[in-house]
DRENKE-443562 format. One record per residue (C-alpha): z, x, y negated. Coordinates in steps of 0.1 Angstrom, whole numbers, padded with zeros to 4 digits, always signed. Layout:
BEGIN
ZXY;...
END
This chain:
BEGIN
+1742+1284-0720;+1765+1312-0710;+1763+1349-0715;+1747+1364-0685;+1719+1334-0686;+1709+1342-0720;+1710+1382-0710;+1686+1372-0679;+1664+1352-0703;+1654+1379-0725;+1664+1413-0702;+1649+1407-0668;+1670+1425-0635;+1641+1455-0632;+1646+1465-0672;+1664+1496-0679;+1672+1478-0710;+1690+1458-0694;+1709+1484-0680;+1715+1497-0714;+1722+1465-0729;+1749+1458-0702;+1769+1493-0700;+1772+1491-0736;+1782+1460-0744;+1811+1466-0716;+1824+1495-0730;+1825+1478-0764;+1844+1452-0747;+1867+1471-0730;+1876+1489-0765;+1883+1457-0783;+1897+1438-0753;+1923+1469-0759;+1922+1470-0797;+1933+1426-0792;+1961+1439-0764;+1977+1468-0788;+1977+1442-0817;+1988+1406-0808;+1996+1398-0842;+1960+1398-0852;+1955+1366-0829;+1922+1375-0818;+1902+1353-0796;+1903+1369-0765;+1874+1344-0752;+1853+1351-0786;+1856+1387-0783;+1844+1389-0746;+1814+1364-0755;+1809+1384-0788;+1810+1419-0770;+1783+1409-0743;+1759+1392-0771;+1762+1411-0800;+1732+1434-0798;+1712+1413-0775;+1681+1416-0807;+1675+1451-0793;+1649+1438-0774;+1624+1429-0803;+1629+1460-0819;+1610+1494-0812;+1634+1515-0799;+1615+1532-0769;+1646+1557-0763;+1667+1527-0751;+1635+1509-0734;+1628+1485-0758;+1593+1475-0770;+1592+1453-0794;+1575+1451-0833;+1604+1454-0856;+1628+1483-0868;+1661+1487-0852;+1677+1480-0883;+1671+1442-0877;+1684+1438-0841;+1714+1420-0857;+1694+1394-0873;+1671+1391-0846;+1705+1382-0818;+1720+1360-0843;+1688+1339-0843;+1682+1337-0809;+1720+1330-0805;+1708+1305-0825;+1684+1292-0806;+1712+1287-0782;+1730+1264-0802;+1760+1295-0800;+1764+1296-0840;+1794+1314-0836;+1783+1345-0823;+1754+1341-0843;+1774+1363-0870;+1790+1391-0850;+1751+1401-0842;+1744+1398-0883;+1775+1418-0892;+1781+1450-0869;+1756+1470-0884;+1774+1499-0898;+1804+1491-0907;+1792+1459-0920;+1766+1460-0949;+1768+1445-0982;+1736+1430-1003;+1741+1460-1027;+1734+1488-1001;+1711+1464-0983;+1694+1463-1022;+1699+1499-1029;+1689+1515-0995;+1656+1494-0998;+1664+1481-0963;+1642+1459-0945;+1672+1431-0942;+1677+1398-0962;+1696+1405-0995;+1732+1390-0984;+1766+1397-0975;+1763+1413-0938;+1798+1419-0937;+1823+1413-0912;+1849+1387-0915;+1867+1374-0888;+1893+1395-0871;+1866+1392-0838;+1837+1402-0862;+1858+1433-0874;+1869+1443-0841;+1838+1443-0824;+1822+1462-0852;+1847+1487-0851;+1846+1490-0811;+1807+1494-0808;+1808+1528-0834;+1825+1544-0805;+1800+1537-0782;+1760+1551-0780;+1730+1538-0762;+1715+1565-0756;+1724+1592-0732;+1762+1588-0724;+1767+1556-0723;+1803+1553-0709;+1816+1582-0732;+1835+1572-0759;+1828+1594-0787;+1856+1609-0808;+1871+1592-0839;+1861+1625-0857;+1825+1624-0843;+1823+1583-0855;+1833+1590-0890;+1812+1621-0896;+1779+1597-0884;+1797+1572-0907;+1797+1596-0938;+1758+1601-0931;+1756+1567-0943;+1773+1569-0973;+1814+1566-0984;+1809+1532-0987;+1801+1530-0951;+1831+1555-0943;+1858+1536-0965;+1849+1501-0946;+1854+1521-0915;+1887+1540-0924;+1899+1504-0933;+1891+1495-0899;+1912+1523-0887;+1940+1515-0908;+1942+1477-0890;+1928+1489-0854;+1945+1524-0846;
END
């Protein structure tokens, strides 16, 4: 099943969600289509990241979030796991873990444990060089009111420091390899 099939599945036309959805996921493209172009010698999948881009927070829809027009019963916080299951469903395993991983700058099971978060106690941590990428490109882009502005590298790592300097040393690292 391709991309914009499994997007009209679950975001019909006449949703602003899908509006939402859509924008976002192309700016997050465009940032790590640019990300792959500055650095060839990371040997990202240019196909992968395009796929990964458009699918990775397709969960939002099953999550309350009624800012960004979605309606469903479960917290935010789970939109990852939510995608990578109906990715799934789908039979697209690998993109299955780019939803499960971009949540932050990646979570571990000990601030998944500590935080008291409603997630499975694993890993949620982003491995490949398309998993990183992606989760560094979508921290530069919002859902909410702007959604074509990129926000400012200082304005990303001070909401990444509300999250704790776990979350902002992940991210710095990302830096390091992406800017």
């Amino acid at each position: 099943m391709m991309v914009e099939q499994i997007i009209d599945k679950y975001y019909p036309r006449d949703k602003k969600a899908r509006n939402i959805l859509k924008t976002h996921s192309l700016m997050v493209m465009e940032k790590a289509l640019q990300i792959a172009s500055e650095h060839p010698e990371l040997e990202a999948d240019e196909i992968l990241l395009r796929e990964g881009c458009m699918l990775h927070d397709i969960g939002i829809v099953e999550t309350y979030a009624p800012e960004i027009h979605c309606f469903g019963e479960h917290p935010y916080i789970l939109h990852g796991i939510i995608g990578g299951n109906m990715l799934r469903e789908h039979g697209l395993h690998h993109l299955a873990a780019i939803c499960e991983r971009h949540t932050g700058a990646g979570l571990s099971a000990d601030e998944i444990i500590t935080q008291k978060l409603p997630l499975p106690h694993v890993d949620m941590l982003p491995e490949t060089i398309e998993e990183k990428i992606i989760c560094f490109a979508d921290k530069f882009y919002s859902k909410g009111k702007d959604l074509t502005k990129e926000k400012s590298l200082h304005k990303v790592r001070k909401g990444m420091s509300r999250h704790g300097e776990t979350q902002l040393k992940r991210f710095n690292e990302m830096c390091e390899m992406f800017l």
